[in-house]
C-alpha positions as CSV (number, residue, x, y, z in Angstrom):
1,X,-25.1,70.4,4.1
2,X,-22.1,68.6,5.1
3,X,-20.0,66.3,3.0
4,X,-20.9,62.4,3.8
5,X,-18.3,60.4,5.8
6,X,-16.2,58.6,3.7
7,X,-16.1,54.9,5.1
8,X,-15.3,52.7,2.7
9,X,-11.8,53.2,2.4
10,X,-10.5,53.4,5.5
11,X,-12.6,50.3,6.3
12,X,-11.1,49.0,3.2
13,X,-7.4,49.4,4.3
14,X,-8.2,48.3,8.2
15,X,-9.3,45.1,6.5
16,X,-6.4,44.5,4.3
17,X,-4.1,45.8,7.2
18,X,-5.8,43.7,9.6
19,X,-6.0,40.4,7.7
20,X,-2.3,40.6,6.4
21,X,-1.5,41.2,10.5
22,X,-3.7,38.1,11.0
23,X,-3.0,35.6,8.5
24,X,0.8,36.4,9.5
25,X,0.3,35.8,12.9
26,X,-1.8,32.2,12.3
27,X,1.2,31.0,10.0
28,X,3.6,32.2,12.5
29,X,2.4,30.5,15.3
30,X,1.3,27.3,12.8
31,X,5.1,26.7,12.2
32,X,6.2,27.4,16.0
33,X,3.8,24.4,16.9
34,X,4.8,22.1,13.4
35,X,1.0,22.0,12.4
36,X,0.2,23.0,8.9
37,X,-2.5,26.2,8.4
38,X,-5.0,23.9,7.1
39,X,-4.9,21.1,10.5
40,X,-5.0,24.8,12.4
41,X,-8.3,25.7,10.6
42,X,-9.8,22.8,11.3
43,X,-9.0,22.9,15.1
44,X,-10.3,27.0,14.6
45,X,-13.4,25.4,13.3
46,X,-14.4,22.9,15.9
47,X,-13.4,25.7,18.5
48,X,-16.1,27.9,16.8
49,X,-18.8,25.9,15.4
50,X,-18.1,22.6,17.9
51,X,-18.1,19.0,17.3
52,X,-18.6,17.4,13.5
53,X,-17.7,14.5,11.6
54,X,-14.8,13.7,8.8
55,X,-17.6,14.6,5.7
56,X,-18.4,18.3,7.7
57,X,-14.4,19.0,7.4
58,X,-14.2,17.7,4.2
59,X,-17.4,19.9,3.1
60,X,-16.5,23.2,5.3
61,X,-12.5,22.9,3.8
62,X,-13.8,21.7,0.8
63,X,-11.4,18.7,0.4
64,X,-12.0,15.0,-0.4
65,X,-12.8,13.2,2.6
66,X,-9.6,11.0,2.5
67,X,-7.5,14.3,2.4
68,X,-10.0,15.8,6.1
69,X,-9.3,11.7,7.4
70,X,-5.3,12.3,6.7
71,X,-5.2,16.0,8.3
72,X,-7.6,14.6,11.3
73,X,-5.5,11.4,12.0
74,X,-2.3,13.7,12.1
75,X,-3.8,16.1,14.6
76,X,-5.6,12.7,16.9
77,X,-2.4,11.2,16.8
78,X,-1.0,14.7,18.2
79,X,-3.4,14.7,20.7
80,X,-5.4,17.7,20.1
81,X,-8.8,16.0,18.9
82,X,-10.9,13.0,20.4
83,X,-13.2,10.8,18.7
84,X,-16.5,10.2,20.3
85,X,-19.7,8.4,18.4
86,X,-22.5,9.6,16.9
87,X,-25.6,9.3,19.1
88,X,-27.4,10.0,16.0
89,X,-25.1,7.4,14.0
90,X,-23.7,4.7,16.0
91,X,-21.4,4.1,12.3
92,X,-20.1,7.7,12.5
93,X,-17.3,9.4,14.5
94,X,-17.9,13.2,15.7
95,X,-15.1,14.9,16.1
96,X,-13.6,17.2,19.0
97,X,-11.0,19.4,20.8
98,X,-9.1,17.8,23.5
99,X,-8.3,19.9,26.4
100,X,-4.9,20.3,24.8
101,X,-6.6,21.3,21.8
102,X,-8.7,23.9,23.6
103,X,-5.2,25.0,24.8
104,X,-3.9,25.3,21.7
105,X,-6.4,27.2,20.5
106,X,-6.1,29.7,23.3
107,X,-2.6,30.3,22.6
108,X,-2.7,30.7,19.3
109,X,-5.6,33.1,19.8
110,X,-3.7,35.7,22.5
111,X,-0.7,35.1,20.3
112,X,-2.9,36.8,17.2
113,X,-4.4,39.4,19.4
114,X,-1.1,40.5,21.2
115,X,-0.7,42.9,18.6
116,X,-4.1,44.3,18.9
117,X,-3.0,44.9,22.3
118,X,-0.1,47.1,21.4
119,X,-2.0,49.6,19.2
120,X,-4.4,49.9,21.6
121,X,-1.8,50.9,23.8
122,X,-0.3,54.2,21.7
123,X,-4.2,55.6,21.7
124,X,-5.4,58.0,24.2
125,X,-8.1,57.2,26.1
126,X,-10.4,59.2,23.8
127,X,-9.5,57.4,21.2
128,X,-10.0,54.4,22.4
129,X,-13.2,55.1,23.1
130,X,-13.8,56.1,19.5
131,X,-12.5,53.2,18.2
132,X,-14.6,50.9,21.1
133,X,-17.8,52.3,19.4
134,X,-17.2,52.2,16.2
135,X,-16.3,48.4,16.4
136,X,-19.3,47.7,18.1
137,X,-21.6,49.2,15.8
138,X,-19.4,47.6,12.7
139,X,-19.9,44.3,14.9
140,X,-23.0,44.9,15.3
141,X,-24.0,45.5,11.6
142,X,-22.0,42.6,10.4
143,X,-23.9,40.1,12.6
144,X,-27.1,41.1,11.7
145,X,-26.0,40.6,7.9
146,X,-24.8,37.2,9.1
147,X,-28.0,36.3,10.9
148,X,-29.9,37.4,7.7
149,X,-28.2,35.8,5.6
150,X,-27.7,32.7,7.6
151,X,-31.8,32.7,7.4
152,X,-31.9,32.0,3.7
C-alpha cells in the first residue's frame, strides 16, 4: 500500500504564497489610484455580491455606520458609486458601481492576476494541465463547503 498524498502543506504554502502575492498587488494598485484598501473592498464587495445599503457595509466591514457613510461619500464623490432608492424603502439609499466603478474594478482585477499569468507561462503544457485540474477540483470542493455552509 502506498503512502497517502500529502496535501496539506503544499496547499498550505500556495495559500500563504498566494495571499501575500494578492494582498500586495490590491495595496499596490490601491495607492496608484489614491483609494484606501478598505474604500477598495467595499467597491470589491458590490462587484461580487451587488447593490446594498450604508448599514450592509457597515455590517459586512464591520464598522459604525458613520465610518461605511464617510468611506461611501468619498468614493460617490469620486465617482465610482451611484445612489439609487430603495423600492423596498423609499427612506433608504442602495448602493452601486458606476460604470467607472465597474472599470475600476476590472483593472484592479487583471492588475492582481497579471502575475498569475506569468507563472502560468514558465509551465509546460503538461503541467498546466495538472495544475488546471487540480484547481478545479479544489474549486470545486470549496464551493460546495460554501454552499453548505451558506445553508445553515
Amino acid at each position: 500500500m502506498s503512502k497517502p498524498v500529502q496535501i496539506i502543506q503544499p496547499l498550505r504554502e500556495w495559500m500563504d504564497v498566494f495571499m501575500h502575492r494578492s494582498m500586495r498587488g490590491w495595496s499596490q494598485f490601491a495607492k496608484v489610484t489614491g483609494l484606501s484598501m478598505p474604500q477598495l473592498s467595499i467597491l470589491m464587495q458590490l462587484h461580487h455580491k451587488g447593490p446594498c445599503g450604508i448599514s450592509e457595509i457597515s455590517e459586512r466591514f464591520d464598522v459604525t455606520a458613520a465610518a461605511a457613510s464617510q468611506l461611501v461619500e468619498k468614493l460617490f464623490q469620486a465617482g465610482y458609486l451611484e445612489r439609487t432608492e430603495d423600492p423596498t424603502d423609499r427612506r433608504a439609499r442602495l448602493l452601486t458601481l458606476s460604470a467607472s466603478g465597474g472599470e475600476l474594478v476590472n483593472r484592479g482585477a487583471e492588475e492582481r492576476y497579471r502575475w498569475m499569468d506569468d507563472i502560468a507561462a514558465t509551465l509546460s503544457a503538461e503541467d498546466q494541465k495538472k495544475v488546471s485540474d487540480a484547481l478545479i477540483l479544489l474549486t470545486t470542493a470549496a464551493r460546495k463547503m460554501e454552499n453548505k455552509n451558506s445553508i445553515r
